[in-house]
C-alpha positions as a printed Julia matrix, in Angstrom:
340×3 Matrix{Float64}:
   4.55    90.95   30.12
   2.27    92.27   32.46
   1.14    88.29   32.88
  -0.03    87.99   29.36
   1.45    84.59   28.15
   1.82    82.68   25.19
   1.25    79.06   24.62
   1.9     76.27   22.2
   0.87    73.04   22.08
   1.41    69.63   19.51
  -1.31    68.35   17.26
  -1.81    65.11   19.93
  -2.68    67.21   23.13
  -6.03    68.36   23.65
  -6.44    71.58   25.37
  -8.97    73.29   27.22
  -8.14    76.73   28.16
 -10.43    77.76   30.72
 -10.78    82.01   31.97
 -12.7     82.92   35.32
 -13.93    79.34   35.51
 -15.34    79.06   32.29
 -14.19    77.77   29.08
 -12.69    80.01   26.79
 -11.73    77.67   24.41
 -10.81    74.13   23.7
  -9.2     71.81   20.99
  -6.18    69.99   19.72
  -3.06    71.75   19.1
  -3.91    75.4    20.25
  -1.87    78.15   20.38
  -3.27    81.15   21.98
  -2.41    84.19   24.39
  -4.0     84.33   27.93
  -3.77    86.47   31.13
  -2.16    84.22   33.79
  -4.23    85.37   36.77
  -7.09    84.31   35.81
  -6.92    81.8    33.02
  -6.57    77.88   33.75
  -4.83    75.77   30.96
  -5.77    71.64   30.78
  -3.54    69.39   28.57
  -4.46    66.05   27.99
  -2.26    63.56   26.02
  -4.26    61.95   23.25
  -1.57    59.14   21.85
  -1.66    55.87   22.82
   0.4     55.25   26.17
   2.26    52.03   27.07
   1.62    50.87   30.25
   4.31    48.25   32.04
   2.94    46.38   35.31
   4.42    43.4    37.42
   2.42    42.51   40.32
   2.35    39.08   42.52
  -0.05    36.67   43.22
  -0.94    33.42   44.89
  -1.45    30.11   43.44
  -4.12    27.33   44.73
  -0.92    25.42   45.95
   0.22    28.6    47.74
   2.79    29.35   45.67
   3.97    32.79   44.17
   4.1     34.12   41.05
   5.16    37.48   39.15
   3.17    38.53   36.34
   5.15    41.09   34.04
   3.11    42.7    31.03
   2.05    45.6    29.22
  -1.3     47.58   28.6
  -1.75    49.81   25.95
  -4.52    52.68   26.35
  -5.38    56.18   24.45
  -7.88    58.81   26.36
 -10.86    58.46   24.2
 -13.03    61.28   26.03
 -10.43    63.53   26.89
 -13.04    66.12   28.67
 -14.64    62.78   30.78
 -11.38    62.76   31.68
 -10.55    66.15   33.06
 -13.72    65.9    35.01
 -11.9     63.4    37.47
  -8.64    63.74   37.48
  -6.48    67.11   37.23
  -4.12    68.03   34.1
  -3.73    71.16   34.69
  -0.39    73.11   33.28
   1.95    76.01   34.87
   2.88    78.72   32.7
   5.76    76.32   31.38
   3.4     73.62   30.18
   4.71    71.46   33.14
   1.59    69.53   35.09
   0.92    71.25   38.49
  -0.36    67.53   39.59
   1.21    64.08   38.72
  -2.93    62.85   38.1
  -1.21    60.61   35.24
   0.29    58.67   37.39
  -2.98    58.01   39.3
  -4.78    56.73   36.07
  -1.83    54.54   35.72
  -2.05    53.03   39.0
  -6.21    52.44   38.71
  -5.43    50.36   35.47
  -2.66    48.22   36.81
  -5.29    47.67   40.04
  -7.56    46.78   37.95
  -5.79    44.33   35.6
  -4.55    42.52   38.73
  -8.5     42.46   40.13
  -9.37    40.98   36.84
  -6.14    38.75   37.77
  -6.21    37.94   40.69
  -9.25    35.47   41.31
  -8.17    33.41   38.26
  -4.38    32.61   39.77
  -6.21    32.11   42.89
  -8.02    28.77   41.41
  -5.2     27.59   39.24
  -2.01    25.8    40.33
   1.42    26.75   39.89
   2.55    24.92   37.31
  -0.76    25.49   35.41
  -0.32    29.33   35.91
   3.18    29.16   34.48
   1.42    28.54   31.11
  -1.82    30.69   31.48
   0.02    33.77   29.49
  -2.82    33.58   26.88
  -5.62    33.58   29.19
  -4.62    36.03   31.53
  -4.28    38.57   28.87
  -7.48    37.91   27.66
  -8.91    38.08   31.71
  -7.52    40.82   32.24
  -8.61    42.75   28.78
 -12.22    41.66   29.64
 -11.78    43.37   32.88
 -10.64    46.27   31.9
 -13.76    46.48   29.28
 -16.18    45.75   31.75
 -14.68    47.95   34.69
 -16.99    51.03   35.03
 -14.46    52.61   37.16
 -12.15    52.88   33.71
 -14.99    53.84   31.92
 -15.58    57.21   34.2
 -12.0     57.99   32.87
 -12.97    57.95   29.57
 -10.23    55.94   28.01
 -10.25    52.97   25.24
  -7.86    49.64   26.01
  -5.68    48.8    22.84
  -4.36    45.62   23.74
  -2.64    43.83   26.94
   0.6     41.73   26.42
   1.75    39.08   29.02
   5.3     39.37   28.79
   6.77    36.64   31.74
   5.1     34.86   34.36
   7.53    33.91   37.04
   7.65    32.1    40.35
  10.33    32.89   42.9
  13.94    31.94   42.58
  13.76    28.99   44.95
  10.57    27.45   43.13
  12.15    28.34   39.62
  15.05    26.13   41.06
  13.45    23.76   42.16
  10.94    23.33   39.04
  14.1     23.53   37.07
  15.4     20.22   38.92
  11.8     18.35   38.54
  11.69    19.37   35.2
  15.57    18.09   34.61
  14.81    15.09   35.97
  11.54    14.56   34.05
  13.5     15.27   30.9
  16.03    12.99   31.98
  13.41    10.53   32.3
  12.13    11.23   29.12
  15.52    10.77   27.85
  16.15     7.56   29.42
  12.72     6.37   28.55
  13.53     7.79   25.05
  16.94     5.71   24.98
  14.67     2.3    26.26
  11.83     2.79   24.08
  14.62     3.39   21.2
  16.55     0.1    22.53
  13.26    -1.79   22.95
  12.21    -1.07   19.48
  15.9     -1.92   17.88
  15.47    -5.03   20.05
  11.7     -5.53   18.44
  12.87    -4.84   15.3
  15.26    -7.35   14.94
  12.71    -9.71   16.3
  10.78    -9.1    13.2
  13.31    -9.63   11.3
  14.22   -12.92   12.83
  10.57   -13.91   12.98
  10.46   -12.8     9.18
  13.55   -14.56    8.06
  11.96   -17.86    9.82
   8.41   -17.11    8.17
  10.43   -16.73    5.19
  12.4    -19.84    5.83
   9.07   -22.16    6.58
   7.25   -20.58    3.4
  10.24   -21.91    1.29
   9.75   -25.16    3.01
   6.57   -24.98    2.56
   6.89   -23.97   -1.56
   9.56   -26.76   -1.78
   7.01   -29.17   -0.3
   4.49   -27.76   -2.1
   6.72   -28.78   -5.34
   7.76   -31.87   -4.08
   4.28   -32.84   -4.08
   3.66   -30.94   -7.76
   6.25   -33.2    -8.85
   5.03   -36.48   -7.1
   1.42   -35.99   -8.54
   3.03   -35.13  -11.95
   5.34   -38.38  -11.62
   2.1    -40.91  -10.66
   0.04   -38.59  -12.93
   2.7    -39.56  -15.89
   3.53   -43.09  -14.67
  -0.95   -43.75  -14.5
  -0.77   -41.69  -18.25
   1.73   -44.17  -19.34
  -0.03   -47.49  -17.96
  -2.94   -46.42  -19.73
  -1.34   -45.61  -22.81
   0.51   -49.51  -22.46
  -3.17   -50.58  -21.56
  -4.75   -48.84  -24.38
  -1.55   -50.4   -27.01
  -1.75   -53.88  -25.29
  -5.57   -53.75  -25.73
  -5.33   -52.38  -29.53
  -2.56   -55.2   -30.37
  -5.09   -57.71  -28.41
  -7.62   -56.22  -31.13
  -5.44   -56.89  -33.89
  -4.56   -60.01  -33.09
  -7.96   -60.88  -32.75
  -8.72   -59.44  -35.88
  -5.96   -60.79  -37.8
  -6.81   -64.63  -35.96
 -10.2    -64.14  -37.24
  -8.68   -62.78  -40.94
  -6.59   -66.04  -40.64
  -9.73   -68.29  -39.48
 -11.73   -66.7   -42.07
  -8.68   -67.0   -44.66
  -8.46   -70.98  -43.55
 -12.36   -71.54  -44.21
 -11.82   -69.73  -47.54
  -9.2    -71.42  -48.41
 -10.83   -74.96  -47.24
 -13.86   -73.83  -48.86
 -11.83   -73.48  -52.2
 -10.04   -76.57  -51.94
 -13.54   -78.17  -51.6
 -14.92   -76.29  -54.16
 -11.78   -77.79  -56.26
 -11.59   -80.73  -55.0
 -15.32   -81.04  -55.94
 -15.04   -79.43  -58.99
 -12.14   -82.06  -60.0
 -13.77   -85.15  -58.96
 -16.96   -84.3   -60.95
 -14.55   -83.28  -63.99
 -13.18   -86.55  -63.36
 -16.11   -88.93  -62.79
 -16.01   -89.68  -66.48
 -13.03   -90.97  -66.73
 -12.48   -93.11  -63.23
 -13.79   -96.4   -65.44
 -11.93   -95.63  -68.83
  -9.19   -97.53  -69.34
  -5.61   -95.95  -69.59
  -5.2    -97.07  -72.63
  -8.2    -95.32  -73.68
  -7.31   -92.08  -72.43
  -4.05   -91.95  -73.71
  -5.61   -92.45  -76.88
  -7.92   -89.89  -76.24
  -5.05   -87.48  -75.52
  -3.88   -87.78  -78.73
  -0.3    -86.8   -77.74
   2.54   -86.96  -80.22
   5.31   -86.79  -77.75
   7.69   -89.75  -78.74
   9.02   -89.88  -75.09
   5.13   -90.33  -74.18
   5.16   -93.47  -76.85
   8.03   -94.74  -76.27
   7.15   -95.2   -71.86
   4.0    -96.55  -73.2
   5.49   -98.89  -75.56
   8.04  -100.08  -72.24
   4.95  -100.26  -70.08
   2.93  -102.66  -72.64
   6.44  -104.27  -72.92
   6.49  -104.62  -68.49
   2.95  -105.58  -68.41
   3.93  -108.88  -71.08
   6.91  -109.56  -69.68
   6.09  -112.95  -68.76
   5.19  -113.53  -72.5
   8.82  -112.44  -74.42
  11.78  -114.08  -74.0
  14.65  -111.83  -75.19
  14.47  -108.47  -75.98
  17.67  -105.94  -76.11
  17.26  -102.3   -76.21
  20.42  -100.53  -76.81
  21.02   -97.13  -75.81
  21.61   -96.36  -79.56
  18.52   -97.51  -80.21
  16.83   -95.59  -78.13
  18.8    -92.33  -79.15
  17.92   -93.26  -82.91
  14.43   -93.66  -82.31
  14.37   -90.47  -80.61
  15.98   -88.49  -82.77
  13.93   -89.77  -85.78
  11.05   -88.97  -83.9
  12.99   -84.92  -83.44
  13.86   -84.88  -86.67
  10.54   -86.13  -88.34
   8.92   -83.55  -85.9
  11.35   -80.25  -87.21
């Protein structure tokens, strides 16, 4: 009415309302009245934005590859920022000016400066696999840019999301890498082969090692029992040596017992013999008759051989003389009966 508006705006726009040039007032999430022909209203977005890129660049080899990401910014200094670049709203809070868009475009150019010299000394293959350090090139670069700086803005994080060559290369990496994993497979399947093959090797060599240490035990034993056999056999020749030589002993001994039993016994005898003949001396010129009579022996059968003697000796001086048996049994028995 009469071009006195009203306007509204969230808690995450920044506003700077601006009357004949000079700033009226200014905030986050102002709501205020103004007179149209002469007021000027600035919004600027403070969330954080998510920025998608895909650019292309060359590889050392001269190949091509797509990078495809996403930066992630929030306007810091939100008045830096409508120094440079225009945010200014119509009466319906649409921007007169697409300026976002140009802040948009100077980050993406300069995340693929920061990108660009990096692919440049890399190869194809190697770039393929560079996500991590082209995030972190290109997040240096947009720290260190001043030109981002004059914007007044703070990077939150950048996110490589594919890095791609063209469809012919993909192809044709596809195939080499096919074929190299074929390889590998086929090298897999020989080294797999060649170690069932050395396996079994092993196992045949161990089985024979096994084989030739049993041999070698059951010589080992062999031998064991050999040694014990001559030790046993020598054991038992010294054993007949030591019985031999202790039956020698005895033998000796028991020929000198004998020898010394023989010259004790001769010795005795002597001794007897001696001891007799001096008993005897006496007596070797007494007549017989004398000793009988010195024996003084009643035995009627010692008379009576006596009497036959004396009778033998004077033989030549009787005649006749008869001796019955009777006579002799009468004479005896008078003799047994005059002795009871």
């Amino acid at each position: 009415m009469l071009g006195i508006k009203h306007v509204n705006f969230d808690a995450m726009t920044y506003v700077i309302y601006y009357k004949n040039g000079h700033i009226r007032q200014e905030g986050r999430g102002l709501s205020f009245f103004y007179f149209a022909p002469n007021s000027s209203i600035v919004a600027i977005p403070l969330g954080s934005n998510d920025l998608p890129f895909i650019f292309s660049e060359s590889t050392n080899d001269y190949q091509t590859v797509s990078i495809q990401g996403q930066i992630s910014y929030k306007i810091e200094q939100p008045k830096v920022l409508a120094d440079v670049l225009d945010f200014t709203v119509d009466e319906a809070g649409i921007y007169k000016k697409n300026d976002i868009e140009k802040l948009n475009q100077r980050i993406i150019i300069e995340a693929q400066t920061a990108t660009s010299s990096f692919i440049h000394e890399i190869k194809l293959k190697e770039a393929l696999r560079s996500a991590k350090n082209i995030e972190e090139r290109i997040s240096n670069g947009l720290l260190s840019s001043s030109l981002l700086n004059l914007f007044g803005i703070e990077i939150l994080g950048v996110n490589i999301l594919a890095i791609q060559a063209t469809p012919e290369m993909s192809r044709a990496l596809e195939t080499v890498t096919r074929e190299k994993l074929q390889q590998e497979a086929d090298q897999a399947v020989y080294e797999r082969r060649n170690f069932a093959v050395e396996q079994e090797r092993k196992i045949k060599e161990s089985e024979l090692n096994t084989e030739i240490a049993v041999e070698e035990k059951q010589k080992q034993i062999a031998e064991k029992k050999m040694e014990s056999e001559v030790m046993n056999a020598e054991n038992n020749r010294k054993l007949r040596e030591m019985k031999l030589a202790a039956d020698i002993a005895i033998e000796q001994q028991r020929k000198q017992l004998i020898d010394q039993k023989t010259a004790n016994d001769k010795q005795e005898a002597e001794t007897k013999g001696y001891v007799i003949q001096t008993t005897l001396q006496p007596y070797k010129d007494i007549d017989w008759k004398t000793l009988t009579a010195l024996t003084n022996n009643a035995d009627p059968k010692l008379n009576i051989s006596l009497a036959f003697r004396e009778l033998a000796e004077n033989a030549g001086k009787i005649g006749t003389l008869n001796i019955s048996p009777e006579l002799l049994d009468t004479i005896l028995n008078e003799k047994r009966g005059n002795k009871a």
